[in-house]
N, C-alpha and C positions, 0 to 999 in steps of 0.2 A: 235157384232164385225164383222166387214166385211172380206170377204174370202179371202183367200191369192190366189194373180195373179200372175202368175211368171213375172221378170222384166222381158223387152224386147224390143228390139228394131226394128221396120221394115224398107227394104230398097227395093226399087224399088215398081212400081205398075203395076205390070203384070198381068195376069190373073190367071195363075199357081199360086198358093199358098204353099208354102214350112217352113216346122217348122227344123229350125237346132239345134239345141242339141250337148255341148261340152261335153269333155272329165272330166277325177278325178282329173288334175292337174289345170285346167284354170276355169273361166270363158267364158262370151260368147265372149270376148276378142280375143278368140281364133282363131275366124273367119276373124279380122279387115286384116292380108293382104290379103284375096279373096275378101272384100267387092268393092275394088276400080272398077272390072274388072269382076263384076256378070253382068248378062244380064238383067236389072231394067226393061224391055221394056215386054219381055218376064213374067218374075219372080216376086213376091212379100214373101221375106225372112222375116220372123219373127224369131230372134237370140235370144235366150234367157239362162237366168241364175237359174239353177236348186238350191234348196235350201240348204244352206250352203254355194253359190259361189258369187262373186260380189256384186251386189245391193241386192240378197235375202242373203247375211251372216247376222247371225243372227236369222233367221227365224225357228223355231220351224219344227220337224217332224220327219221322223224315217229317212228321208235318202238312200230311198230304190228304185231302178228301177221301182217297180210296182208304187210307190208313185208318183216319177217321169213323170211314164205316164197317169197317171188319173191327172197330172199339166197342162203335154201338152197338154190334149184332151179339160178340160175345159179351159184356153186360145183358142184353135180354136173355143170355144161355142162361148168364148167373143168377138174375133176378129169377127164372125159371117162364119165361114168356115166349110160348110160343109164336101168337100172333100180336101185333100192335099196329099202334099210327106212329107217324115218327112228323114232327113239327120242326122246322127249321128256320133261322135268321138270317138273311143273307148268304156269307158262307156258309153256316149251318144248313140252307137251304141244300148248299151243293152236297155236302155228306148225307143228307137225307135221301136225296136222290139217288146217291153208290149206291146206299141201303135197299133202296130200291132194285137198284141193275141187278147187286151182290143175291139177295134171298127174295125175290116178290109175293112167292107164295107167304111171307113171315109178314108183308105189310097191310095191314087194315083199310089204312085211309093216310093221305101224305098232302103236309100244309108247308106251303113256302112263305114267310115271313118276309115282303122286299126280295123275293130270292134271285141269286146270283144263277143263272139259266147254265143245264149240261153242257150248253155249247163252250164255258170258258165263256170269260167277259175279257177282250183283249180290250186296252187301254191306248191310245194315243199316247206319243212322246212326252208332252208334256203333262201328261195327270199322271204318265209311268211316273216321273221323276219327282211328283207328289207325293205318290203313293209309294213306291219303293222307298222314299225316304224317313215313310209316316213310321218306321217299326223304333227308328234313333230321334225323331223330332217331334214333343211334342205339340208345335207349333203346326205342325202339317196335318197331326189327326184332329186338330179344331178346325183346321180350313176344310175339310172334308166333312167333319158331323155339320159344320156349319153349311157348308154347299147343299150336303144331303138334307138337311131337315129345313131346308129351303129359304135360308139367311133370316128367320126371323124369330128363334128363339133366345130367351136371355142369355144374356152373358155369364151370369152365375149356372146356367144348367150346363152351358158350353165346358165353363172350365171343371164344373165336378165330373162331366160325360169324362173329359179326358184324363184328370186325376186319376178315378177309379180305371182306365183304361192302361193308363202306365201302372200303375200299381199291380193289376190283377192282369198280367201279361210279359214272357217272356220274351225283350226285344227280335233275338235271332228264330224265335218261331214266327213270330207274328212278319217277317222280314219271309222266311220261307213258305208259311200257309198260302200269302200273296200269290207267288208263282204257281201252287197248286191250282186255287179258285179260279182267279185269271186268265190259266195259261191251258188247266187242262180241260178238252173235249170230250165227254163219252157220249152225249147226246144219242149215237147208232144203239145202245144200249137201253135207253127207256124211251126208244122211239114207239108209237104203239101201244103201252100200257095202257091196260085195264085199270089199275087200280083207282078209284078216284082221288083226284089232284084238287085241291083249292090252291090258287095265288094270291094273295093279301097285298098289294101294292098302294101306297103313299102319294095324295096327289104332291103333295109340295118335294117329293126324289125327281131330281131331276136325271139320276143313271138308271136305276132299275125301277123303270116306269111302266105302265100298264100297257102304251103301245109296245113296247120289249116283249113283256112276257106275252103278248099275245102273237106275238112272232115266233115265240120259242115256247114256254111253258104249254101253250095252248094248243098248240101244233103237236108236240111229242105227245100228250095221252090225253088216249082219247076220252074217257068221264073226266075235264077238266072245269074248272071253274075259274071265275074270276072278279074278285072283290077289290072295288076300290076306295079308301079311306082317305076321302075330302080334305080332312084336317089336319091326316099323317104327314110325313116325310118318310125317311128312313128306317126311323127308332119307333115303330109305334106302339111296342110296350110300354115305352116311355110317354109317347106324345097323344098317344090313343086308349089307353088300357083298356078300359070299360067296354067300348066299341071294339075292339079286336077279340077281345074274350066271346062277345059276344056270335060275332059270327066264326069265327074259329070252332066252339063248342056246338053249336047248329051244326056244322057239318061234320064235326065229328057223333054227333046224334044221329045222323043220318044211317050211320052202319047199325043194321038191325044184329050182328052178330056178336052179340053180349055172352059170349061160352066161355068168360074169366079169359082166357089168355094165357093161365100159369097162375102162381101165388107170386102173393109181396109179402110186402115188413111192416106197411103200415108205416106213417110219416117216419120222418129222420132221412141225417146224414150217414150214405153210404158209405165203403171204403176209400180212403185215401187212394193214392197213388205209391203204385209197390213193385 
């Protein structure tokens, strides 16, 4: 039986190589309004869907960060990249980070999107029973995009965020990913890193806030940064595009070590799920 590839799609053919990694409510869909206005000249984005989400629903596994990152390291075997950055969304954020723990010498540069901190984001009783319920209720994952993007965006963007979230998501994953992000700690792991870190955080999140990450993100490595996006909330591919491309691609500018990284394919969609 042949190994499972995570799906994927690549855009641009730059020399920087960059693995992006979505959050627990999307797919790599997530990404689609920064794709129009990436620096393709520059960059080569490999967007991909972790299992349980979009093209890998379906797909067998435990559904777990650590899982997660031994997905994206073997895709960079296959795409042929030895070094890259790896960008992440929230829980994206947390497999970014294994990717980290797992091979550091393989990472470039590491962007947290709103990220969900190594340490585990333990929940209160009552946002558990929120959110453990968000994987069977679509009603709970609009009180949540709505809390998170700080009760003030329309109601038509509310119910397509969550549309496209049931759609493009496999209930008992997205019910398991939870307890992974959540629950688990490896923070002793990317305590110390070198590599340099940006944080990207949302003033209108009121969970993974910029005073957070500067208790955690900040604290664990040590070239760490931290951007905060006035206008964002949560989603700020969605709420911010322009502005997060922006300083996302600056700091990925920053890494003068332009040695290719491996070959790509040049755009298009990767392999399925097999």
């Amino acid at each position: 039986m042949a190994s499972f590839v995570l799906p994927h799609a690549l855009h641009g053919t730059g020399p920087h190589k960059v693995i992006a990694v979505h959050g627990w409510f999307s797919d790599r869909s997530a990404f689609d309004p920064v794709l129009p206005d990436l620096d393709r000249d520059a960059f080569q984005y490999a967007v991909v869907d972790l299992r349980g989400y979009g093209e890998a629903q379906g797909a067998a596994g435990a559904y777990t960060t650590g899982e997660g990152a031994g997905d994206v390291l073997a895709l960079a075997d296959r795409l042929g990249w030895d070094r890259f950055s790896v960008v992440g969304h929230s829980m994206g954020a947390g497999v970014a980070q294994r990717v980290l723990a797992a091979a550091p010498r393989r990472v470039r540069r590491l962007v947290g999107i709103s990220p969900v901190p190594a340490s585990g984001l333990p929940l209160p009783p009552e946002q558990w029973e929120l959110f453990s319920s968000a994987a069977h209720a679509p009603e709970n994952r609009r009180a949540i995009i709505d809390l998170t993007s700080g009760g003030c965006r329309p109601d038509a963007w509310l119910d397509r965020m969550v549309r496209h979230s049931v759609e493009r998501s496999d209930p008992t994953a997205v019910r398991a990913w939870l307890d992974s992000w959540s629950g688990e700690g490896f923070e002793a792991e990317v305590d110390g890193s070198a590599v340099p870190a940006l944080a990207v955080t949302g003033t209108l999140d009121p969970a993974l806030t910029a005073e957070l990450t500067r208790r955690t993100w900040m604290r664990w490595y040590a070239n760490s940064e931290l951007i905060e996006l006035v206008s964002a909330g949560h989603y700020a591919m969605d709420e911010t595009p322009l502005e997060l491309i922006r300083v996302v691609e600056d700091f990925l500018r920053a890494d003068g070590d332009d040695d290719g990284g491996g070959e790509g394919d040049g755009e298009g969609d990767g392999p399925g799920a097999g």
